[in-house]
VMD Tcl script that draws the C-alpha trace (Angstrom):
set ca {
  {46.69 -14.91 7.97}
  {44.84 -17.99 9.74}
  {41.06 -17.76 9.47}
  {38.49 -19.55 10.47}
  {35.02 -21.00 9.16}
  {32.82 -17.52 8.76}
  {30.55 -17.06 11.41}
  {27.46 -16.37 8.19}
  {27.70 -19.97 7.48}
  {26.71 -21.14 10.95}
  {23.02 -19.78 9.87}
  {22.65 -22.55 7.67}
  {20.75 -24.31 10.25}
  {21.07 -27.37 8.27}
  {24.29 -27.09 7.26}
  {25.86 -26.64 10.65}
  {25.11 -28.32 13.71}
  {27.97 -27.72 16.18}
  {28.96 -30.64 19.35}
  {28.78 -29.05 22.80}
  {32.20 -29.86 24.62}
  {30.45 -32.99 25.95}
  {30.88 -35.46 23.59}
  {28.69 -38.14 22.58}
  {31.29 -41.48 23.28}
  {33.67 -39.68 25.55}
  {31.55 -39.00 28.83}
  {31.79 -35.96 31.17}
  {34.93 -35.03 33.13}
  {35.20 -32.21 35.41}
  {38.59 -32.32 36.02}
  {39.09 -30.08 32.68}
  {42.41 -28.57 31.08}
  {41.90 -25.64 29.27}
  {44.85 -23.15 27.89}
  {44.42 -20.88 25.26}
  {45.09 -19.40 21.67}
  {45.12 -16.63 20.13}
  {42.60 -16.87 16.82}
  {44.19 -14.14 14.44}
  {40.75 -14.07 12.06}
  {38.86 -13.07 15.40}
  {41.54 -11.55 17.79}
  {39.54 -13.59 19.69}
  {40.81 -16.98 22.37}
  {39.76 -20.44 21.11}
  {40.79 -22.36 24.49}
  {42.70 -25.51 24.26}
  {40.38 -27.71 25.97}
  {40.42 -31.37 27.19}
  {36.72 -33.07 28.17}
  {37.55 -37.07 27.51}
  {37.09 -40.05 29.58}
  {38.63 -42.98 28.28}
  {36.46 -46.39 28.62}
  {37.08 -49.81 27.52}
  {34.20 -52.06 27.11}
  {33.94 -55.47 25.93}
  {32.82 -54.62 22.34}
  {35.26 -50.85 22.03}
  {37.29 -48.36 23.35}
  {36.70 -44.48 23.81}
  {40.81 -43.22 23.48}
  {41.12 -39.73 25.06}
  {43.71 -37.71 22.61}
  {45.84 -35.51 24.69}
  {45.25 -35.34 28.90}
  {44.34 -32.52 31.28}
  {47.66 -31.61 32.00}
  {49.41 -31.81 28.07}
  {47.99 -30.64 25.32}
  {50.84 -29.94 23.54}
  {50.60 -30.44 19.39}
  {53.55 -32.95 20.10}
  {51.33 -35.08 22.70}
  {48.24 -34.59 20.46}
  {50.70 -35.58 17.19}
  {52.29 -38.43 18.54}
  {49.03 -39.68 20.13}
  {47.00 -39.77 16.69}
  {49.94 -41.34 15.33}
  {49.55 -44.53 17.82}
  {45.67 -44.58 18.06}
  {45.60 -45.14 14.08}
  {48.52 -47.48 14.38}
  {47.29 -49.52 17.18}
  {43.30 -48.98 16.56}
  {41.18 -51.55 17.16}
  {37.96 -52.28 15.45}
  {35.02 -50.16 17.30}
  {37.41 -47.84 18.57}
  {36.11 -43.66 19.03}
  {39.69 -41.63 18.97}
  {38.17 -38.33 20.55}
  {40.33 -35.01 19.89}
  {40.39 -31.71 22.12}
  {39.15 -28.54 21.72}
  {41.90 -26.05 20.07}
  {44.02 -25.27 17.02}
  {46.66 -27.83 17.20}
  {50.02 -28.40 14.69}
  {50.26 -31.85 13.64}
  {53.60 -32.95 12.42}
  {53.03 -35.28 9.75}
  {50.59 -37.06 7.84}
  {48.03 -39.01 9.79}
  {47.67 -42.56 8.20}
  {45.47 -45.90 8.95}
  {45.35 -49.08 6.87}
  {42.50 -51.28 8.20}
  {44.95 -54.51 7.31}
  {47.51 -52.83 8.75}
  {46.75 -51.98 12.03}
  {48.43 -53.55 14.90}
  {45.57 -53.53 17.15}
  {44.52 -56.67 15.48}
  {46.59 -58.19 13.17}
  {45.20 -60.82 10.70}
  {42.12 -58.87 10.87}
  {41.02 -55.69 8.80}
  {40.19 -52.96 11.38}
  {36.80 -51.39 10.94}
  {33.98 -49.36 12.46}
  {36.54 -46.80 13.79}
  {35.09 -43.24 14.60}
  {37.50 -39.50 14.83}
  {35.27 -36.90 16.69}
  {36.81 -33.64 17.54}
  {34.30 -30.66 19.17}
  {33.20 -29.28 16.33}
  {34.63 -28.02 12.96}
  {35.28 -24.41 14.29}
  {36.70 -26.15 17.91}
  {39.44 -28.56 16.96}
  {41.70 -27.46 14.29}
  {44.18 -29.78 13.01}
  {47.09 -27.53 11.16}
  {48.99 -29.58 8.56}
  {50.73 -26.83 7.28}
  {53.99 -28.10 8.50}
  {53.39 -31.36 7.71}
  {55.56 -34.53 6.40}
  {55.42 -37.48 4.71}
  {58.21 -39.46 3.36}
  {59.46 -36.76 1.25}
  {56.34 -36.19 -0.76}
  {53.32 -33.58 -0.03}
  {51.58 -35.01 3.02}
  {47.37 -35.52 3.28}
  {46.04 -34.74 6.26}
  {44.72 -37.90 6.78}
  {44.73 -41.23 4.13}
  {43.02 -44.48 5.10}
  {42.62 -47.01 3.44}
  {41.66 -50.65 3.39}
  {38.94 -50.33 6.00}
  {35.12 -50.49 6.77}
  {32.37 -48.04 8.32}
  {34.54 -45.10 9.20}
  {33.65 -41.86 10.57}
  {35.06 -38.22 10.71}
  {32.68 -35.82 12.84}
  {33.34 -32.42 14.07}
  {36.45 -31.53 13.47}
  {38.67 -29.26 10.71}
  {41.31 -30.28 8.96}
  {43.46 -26.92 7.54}
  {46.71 -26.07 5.30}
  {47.28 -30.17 4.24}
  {50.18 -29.57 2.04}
  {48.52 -32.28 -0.18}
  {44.39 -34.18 0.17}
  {42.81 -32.70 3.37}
  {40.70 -36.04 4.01}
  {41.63 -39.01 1.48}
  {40.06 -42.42 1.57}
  {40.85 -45.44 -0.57}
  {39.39 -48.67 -0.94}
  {36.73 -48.19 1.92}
  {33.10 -49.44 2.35}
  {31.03 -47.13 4.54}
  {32.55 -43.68 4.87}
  {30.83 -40.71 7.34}
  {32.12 -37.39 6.58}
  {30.05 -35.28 8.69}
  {30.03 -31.69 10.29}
  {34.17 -31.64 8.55}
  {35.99 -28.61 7.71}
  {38.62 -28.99 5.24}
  {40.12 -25.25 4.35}
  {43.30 -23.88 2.99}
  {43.13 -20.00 4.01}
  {44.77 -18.21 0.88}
  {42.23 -17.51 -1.49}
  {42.40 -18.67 -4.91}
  {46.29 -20.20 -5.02}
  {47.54 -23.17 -6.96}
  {49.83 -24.20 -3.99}
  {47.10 -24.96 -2.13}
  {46.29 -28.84 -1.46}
  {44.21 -30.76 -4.71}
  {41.67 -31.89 -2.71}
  {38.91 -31.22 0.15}
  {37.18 -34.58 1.20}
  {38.51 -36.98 -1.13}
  {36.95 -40.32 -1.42}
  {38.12 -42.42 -4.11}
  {37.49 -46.49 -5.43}
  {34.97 -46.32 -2.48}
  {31.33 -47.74 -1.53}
  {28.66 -46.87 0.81}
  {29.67 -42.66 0.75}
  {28.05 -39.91 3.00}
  {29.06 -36.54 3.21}
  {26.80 -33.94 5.41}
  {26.63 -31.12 7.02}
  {30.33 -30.26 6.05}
  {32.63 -26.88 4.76}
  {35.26 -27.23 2.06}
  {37.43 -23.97 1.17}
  {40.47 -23.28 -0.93}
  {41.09 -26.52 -2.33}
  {43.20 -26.34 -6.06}
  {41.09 -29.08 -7.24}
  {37.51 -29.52 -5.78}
  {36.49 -29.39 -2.26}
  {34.24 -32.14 -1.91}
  {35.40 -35.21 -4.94}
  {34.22 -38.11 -4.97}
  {35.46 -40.65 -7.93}
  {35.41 -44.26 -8.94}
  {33.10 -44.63 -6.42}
  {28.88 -46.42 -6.07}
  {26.54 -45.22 -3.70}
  {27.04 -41.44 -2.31}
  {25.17 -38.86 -0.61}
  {26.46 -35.36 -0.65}
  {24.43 -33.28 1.54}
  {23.89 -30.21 3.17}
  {27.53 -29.06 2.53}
  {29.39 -25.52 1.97}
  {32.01 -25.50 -1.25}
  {33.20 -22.17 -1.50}
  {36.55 -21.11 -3.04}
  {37.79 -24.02 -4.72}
  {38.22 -24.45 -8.16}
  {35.21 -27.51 -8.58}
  {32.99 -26.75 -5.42}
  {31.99 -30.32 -5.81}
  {32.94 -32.78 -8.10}
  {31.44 -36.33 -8.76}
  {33.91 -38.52 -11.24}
  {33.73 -41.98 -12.51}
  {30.75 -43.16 -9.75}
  {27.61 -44.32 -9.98}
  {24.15 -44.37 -7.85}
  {25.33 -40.64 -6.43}
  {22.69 -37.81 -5.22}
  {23.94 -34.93 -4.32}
  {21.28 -32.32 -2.96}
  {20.54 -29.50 -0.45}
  {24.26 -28.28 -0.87}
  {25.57 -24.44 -1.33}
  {28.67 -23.56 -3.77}
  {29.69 -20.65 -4.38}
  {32.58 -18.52 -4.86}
  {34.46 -21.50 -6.65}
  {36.07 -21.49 -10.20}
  {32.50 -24.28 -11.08}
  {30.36 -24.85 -8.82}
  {29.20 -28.74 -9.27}
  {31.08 -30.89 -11.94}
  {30.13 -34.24 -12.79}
  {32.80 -35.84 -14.76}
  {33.71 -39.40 -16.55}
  {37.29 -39.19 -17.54}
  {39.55 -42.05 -19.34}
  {40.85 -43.43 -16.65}
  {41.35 -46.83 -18.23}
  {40.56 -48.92 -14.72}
  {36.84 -50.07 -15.97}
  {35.13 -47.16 -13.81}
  {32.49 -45.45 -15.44}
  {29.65 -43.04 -14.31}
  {25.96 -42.84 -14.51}
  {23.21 -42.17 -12.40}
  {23.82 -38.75 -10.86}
  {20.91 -36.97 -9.18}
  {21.78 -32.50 -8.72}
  {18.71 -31.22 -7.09}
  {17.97 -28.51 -4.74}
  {21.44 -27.17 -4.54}
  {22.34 -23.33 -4.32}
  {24.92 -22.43 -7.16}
  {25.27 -19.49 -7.32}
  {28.31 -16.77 -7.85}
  {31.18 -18.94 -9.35}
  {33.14 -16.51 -10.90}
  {36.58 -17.43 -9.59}
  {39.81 -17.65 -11.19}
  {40.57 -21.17 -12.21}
  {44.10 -21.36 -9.92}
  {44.31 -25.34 -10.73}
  {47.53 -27.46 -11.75}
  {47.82 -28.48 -14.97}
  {46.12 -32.34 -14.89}
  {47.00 -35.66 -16.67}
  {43.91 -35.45 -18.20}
  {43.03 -33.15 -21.03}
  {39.79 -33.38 -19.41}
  {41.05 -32.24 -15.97}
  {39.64 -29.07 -13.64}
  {41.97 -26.77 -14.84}
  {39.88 -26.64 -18.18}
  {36.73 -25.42 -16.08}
  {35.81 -22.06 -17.28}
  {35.60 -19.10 -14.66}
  {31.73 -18.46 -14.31}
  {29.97 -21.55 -14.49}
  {27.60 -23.28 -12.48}
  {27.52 -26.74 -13.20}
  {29.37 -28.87 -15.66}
  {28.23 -32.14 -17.05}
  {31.40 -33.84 -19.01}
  {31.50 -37.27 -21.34}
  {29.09 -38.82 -19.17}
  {25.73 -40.59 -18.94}
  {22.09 -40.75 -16.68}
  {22.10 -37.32 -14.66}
  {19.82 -35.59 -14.01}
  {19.59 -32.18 -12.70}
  {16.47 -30.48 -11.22}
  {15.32 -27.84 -8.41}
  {18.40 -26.09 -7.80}
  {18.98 -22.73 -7.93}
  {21.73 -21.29 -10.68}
  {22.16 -17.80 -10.10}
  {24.81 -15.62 -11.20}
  {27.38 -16.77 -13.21}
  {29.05 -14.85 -15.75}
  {30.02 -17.55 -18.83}
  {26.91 -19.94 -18.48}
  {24.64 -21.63 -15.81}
  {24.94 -24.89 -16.66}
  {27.34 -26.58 -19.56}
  {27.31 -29.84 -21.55}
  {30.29 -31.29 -23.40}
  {32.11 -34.57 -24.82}
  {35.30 -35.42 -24.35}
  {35.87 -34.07 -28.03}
  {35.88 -30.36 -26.76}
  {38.80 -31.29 -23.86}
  {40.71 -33.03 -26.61}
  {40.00 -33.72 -30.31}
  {41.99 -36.59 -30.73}
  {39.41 -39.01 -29.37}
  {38.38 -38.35 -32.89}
  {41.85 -39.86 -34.29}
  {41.19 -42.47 -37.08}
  {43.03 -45.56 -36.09}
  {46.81 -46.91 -37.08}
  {45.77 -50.11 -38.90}
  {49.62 -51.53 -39.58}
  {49.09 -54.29 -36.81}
  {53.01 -55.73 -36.53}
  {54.27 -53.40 -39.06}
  {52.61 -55.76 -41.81}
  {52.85 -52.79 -44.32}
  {56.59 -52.93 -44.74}
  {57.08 -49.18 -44.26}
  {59.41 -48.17 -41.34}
  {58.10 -44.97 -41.30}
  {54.49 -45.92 -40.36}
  {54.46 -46.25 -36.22}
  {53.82 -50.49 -36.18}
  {50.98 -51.74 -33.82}
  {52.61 -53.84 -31.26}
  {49.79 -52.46 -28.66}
  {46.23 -51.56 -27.94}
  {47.79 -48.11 -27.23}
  {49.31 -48.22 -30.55}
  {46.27 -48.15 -32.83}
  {44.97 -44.46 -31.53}
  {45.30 -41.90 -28.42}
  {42.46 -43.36 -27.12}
  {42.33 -46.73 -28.37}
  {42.87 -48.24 -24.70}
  {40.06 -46.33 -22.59}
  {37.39 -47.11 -25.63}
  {38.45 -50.83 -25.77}
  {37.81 -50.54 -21.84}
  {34.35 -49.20 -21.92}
  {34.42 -45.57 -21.61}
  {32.77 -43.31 -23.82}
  {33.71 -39.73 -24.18}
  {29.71 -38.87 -25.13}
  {27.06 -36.93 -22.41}
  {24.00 -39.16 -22.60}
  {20.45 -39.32 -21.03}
  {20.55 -35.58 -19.23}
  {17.85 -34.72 -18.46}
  {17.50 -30.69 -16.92}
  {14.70 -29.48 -16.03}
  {12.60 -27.34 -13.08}
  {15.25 -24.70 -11.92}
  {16.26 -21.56 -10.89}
  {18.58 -20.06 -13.78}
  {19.42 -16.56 -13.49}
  {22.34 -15.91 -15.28}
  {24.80 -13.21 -13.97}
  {26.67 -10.02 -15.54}
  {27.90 -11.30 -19.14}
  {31.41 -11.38 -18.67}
  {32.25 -15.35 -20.36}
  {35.77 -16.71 -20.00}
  {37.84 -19.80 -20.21}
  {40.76 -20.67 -22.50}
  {38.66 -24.04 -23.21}
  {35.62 -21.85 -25.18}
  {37.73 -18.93 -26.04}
  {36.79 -19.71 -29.69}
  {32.85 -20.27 -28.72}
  {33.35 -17.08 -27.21}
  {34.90 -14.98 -29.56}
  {32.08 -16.81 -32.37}
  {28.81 -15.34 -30.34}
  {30.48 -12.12 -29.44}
  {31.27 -11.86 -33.30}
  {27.97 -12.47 -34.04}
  {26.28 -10.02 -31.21}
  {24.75 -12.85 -29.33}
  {25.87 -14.14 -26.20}
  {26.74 -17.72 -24.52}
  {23.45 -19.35 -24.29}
  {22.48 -19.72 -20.22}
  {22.74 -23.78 -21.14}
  {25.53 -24.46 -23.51}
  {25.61 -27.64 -25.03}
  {28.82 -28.15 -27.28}
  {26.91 -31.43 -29.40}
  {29.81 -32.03 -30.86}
  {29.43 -35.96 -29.62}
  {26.10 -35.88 -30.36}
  {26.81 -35.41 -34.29}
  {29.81 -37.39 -34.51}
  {27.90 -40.30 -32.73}
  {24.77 -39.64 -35.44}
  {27.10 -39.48 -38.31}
  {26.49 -43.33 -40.63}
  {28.73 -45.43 -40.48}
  {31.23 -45.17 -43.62}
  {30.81 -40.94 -43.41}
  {34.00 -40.53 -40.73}
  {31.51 -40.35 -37.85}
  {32.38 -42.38 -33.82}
  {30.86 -45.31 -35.58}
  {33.88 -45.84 -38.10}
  {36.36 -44.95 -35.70}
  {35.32 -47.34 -32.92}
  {34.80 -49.84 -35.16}
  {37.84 -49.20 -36.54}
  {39.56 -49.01 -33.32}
  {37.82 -52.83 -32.65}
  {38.86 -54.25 -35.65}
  {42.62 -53.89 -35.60}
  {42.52 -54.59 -32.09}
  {40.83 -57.98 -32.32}
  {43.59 -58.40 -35.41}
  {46.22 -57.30 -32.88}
  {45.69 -59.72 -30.65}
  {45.33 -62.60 -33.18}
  {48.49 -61.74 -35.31}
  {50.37 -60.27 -32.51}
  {49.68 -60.60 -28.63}
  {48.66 -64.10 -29.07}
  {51.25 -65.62 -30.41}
  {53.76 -63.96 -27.93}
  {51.74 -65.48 -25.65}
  {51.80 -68.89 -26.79}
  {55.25 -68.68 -27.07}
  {55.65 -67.11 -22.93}
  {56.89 -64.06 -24.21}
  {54.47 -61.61 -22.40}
  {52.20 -62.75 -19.64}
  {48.74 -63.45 -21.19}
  {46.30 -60.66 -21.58}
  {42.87 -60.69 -22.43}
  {41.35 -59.73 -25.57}
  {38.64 -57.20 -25.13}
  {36.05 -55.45 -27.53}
  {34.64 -52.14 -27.49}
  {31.05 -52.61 -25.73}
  {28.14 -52.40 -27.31}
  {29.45 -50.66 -30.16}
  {25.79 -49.25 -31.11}
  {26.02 -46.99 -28.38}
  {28.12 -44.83 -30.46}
  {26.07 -44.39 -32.97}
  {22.20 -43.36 -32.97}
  {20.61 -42.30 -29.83}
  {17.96 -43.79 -28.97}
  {14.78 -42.44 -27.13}
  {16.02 -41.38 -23.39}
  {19.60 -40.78 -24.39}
  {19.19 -37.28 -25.57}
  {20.43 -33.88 -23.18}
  {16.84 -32.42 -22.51}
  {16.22 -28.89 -20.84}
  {12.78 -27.59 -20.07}
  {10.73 -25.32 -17.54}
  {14.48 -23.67 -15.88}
  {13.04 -19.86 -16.52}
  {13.32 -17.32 -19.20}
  {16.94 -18.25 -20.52}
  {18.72 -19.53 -23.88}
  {19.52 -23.14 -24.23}
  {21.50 -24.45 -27.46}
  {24.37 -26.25 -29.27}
  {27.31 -25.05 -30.79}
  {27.12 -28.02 -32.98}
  {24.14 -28.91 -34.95}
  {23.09 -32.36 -33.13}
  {21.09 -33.60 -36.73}
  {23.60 -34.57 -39.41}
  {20.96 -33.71 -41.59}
  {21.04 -29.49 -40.31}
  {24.96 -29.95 -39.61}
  {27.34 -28.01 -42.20}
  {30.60 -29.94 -43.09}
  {33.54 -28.17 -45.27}
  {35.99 -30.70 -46.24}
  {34.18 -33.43 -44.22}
  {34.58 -31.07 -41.18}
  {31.89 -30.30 -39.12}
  {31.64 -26.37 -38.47}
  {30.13 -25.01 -35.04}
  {26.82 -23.12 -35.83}
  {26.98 -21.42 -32.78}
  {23.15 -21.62 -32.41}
  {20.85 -18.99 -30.35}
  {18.00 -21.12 -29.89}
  {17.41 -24.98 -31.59}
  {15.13 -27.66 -30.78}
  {18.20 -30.26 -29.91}
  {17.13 -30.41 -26.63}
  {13.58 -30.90 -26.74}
  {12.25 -33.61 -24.94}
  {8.94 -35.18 -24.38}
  {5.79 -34.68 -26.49}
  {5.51 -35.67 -29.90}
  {9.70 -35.56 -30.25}
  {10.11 -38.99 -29.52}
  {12.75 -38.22 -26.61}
  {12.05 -39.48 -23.59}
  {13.60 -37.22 -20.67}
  {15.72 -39.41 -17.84}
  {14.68 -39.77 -14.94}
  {17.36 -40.25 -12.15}
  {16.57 -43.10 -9.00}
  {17.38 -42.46 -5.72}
  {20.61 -42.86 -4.12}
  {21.58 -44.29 -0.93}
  {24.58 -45.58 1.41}
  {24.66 -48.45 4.03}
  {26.93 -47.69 6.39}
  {27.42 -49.40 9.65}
  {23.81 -51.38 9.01}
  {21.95 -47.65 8.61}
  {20.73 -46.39 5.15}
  {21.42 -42.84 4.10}
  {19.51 -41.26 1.72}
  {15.97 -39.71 0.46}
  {13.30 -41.39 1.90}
  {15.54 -43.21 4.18}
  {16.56 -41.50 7.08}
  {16.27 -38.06 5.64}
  {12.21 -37.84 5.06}
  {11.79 -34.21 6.01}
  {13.89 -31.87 4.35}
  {12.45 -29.91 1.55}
  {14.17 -32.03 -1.04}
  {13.10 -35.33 0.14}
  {10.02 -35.15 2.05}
  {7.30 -37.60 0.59}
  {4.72 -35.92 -1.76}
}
mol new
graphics top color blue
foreach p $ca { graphics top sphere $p radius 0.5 }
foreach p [lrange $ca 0 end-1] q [lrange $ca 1 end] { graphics top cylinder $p $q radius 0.2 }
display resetview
């Protein structure tokens, strides 16, 4: 059944801002084509309408997409096809008013483009009529024999998508790669089947990106998260709808990100920040949540199965936002409301997958002599995640700081194969989930001195045999040209794994009458260990994260985010000044 965008959310007077049929960028034209369709949520006739004059100036080009007399989905196909392919930098591609099928995926590469060869493309801007008024249906779309995005770009600078929706992309609605300067704005991206795994990964998908606003937009159905943003600097995610998806939105591997004044609901989480071992050198911090509306996300998680252990399908049903092995968030002034497992939860990397605490192969070369011991001949040899530590990342949460919100937690009904067993521990013991769950697993291991089987010993175990690796075994097959040469790294400040020091603590204060505690005892010195192990506690209420006062934690405190894009800063207290969440004291 085709749907569209539901009529309730165009009362979000910020959220939803509609074009007219005249177009900023495409003048009037009264000669006007109109034919029309039948809308099956509705019954009701979205008209097939063409308003566009095309103009050429000196400095850009308005290109009309479709005429009066065609508007066919193989004119308006073939026509996107050549505008990407030929674009020119400054060019506005404007699309018609209607529902139209496009037959395959719809792809620009700023050094690619023929319009001006040599030169990487750049300030190009897609505006349709609005994200209920030009529908672009990828449902039957192709590409190359693998699942099609609606559209992937690539390569380019200062691009924008405005008023328009993108529906049924077999693969990404909206992908972007390797772009500085991205405008997502008033964009629908929806798959219309509730809650199914063969509906496309992602919504708006910017990824290794710069300079990142996304405003004012809707994001439904996706089998991964509707808005993602990862391995990206410098985003603002405003003002947007997630609903339905299985992470509403989702912020991985970035840095200098806000992301305020947005509603999800209805999804499997609501809004996941994420660092996962991706082993490229991009790692988060600085996140700012704030005055969001989570509330309701209680879906089934209908996600793939990921590469990483750490992945979305491991979100459990009924939770409002997810912080995971990452560092410097901080989440404030939203409002959590009715979630059935917990309102807001915490974890390492050591919950998604226990081998990043594996102790190290030490038998660099095979130097023992024993056949049966695996030899280390590579970094990825000495331990699972021997690579992605040597690389930087850290599978700890670090310097969270949550504090002033809205938590009202919803009818008790926790699930999640990922805390089954926390589950099954709290019901056993006739307590419940705490509202903030904080597994602290990370925490301990990280506290644990060095010599006692804590992070400390195995990172520095980890760093050892790879610095003997490369001396005993990489370096002379270099010297002797039998692998090209490859740099020796260390584990980074190696401290960080042990001790915390004053702001790196998860703190939670003033967020209502609710629970707030650790599976794990975070003090070595109040953890219980059988055999060395550490044993979940499966605490009610603890002073782990207690900030402030006389604790000697010092809560973080998140800095403002903003994106230049096209020469204009986005941001708090940059061109937004007035809205509730950033108007000036």
């Amino acid at each position: 059944m085709k749907t569209s965008i539901p009529s309730m959310k165009l009362g979000l007077a910020s959220a939803i801002a509609f074009a007219a049929l005249g177009m900023t960028g495409c003048g009037g034209d009264d000669d006007n084509s109109s034919t029309t369709s039948v809308d099956q949520a509705t019954g009701g006739e979205l008209a097939s309408l063409f308003n566009c004059t095309a103009a050429t100036t000196e400095s850009a080009r308005v290109i009309c997409i479709g005429s009066a007399s065609d508007l066919t989905d193989a004119t308006v196909s073939s026509e996107l096809v050549t505008a990407l392919s030929t674009a020119k930098s400054g060019d506005t591609i404007i699309l018609p008013q209607g529902r139209f099928n496009i037959a395959t995926e719809l792809t620009f590469d700023g050094n690619g483009s023929l319009g001006q060869v040599g030169t990487m493309v750049e300030n190009l801007t897609i505006r349709g009529a609005g994200m209920d008024k030009t529908i672009l249906d990828f449902d039957a779309a192709t590409s190359g024999g693998a699942k099609a995005d609606g559209f992937f770009v690539s390569n380019t600078k200062d691009i924008t998508f405005e008023d328009f929706g993108v529906y049924e992309a077999p693969n990404n609605a909206i992908k972007l790669k390797k772009t500085d300067g991205i405008v997502l704005r008033r964009i629908a991206t929806v798959w219309e089947t509730d809650y199914q795994s063969t509906n496309g990964a992602y919504g708006l998908y910017p990824v290794e990106t710069q300079n990142v606003l996304i405003e004012d937009c809707y994001v439904k159905g996706s089998a991964d998260a509707g808005v993602y943003v990862g391995q990206s600097s410098n985003i603002v995610v405003r003002n947007t709808i997630a609903e339905k998806n299985v992470a509403g939105i989702e912020i991985e591997n970035s840095t200098n990100a806000d992301v305020y004044g947005n509603t999800a609901t209805g999804n499997t989480g609501g809004i996941l920040i994420f660092d996962l071992p991706i082993g490229n050198g991009l790692y988060g911090s600085g996140v700012r949540i704030f005055n969001n509306t989570v509330t309701d996300n209680n879906a089934p998680n209908f996600a793939n199965a990921s590469d990483f252990a750490g992945g979305v399908h491991i979100v459990p049903p009924g939770t409002g936002v997810i912080i995971l092995s990452t560092s410097d968030v901080e989440i404030y002034d939203n409002t959590i409301t009715g979630h059935q497992t917990t309102a807001v939860a915490l974890s390492s990397y050591v919950l998604a997958d226990d081998k990043v605490l594996q102790v190290p192969n030490q038998d660099v070369g095979g130097a023992d002599g024993n056949d049966e011991t695996p030899s280390v001949m590579a970094y990825g040899d000495i331990a699972t995640y021997a690579p992605e530590f040597i690389d930087g990342w850290s599978p700890l949460v670090r310097s969270i700081n949550i504090h002033d919100n809205t938590i009202v937690p919803g009818a008790y009904a926790p699930q999640g194969s990922l805390i089954r067993d926390i589950i099954l521990g709290y019901t056993i013991n006739g307590s419940k989930v705490p509202d903030i769950l904080y597994d602290g697993i990370g925490e301990l291991m990280a506290q644990i001195p060095q010599g006692q089987g804590g992070l400390l010993d195995i990172t520095g175990g980890i760093n050892a045999v790879a610095a003997g690796l490369y001396a005993n075994v990489l370096l002379p097959q270099m010297n002797a040209g039998a692998i090209e040469t490859e740099a020796m790294q260390q584990i980074p400040n190696l401290a960080e794994f042990g001790g915390y020091a004053a702001g790196d603590y998860v703190c939670a204060s003033n967020n209502g009458d609710i629970t707030q505690a650790a599976v794990f005892a975070t003090n070595p010195a109040e953890a219980v260990f059988v055999n060395g192990e550490p044993q979940p506690q499966l605490l009610q209420s603890d002073e782990s994260m207690t900030c402030g006062g006389n604790t000697g934690k010092t809560p973080y405190i998140g800095a403002a985010a903003t994106a230049t894009i096209a020469g204009t800063v986005y941001g708090c207290g940059e061109d937004d000044t007035t809205s509730t969440a950033c108007a000036p004291e």
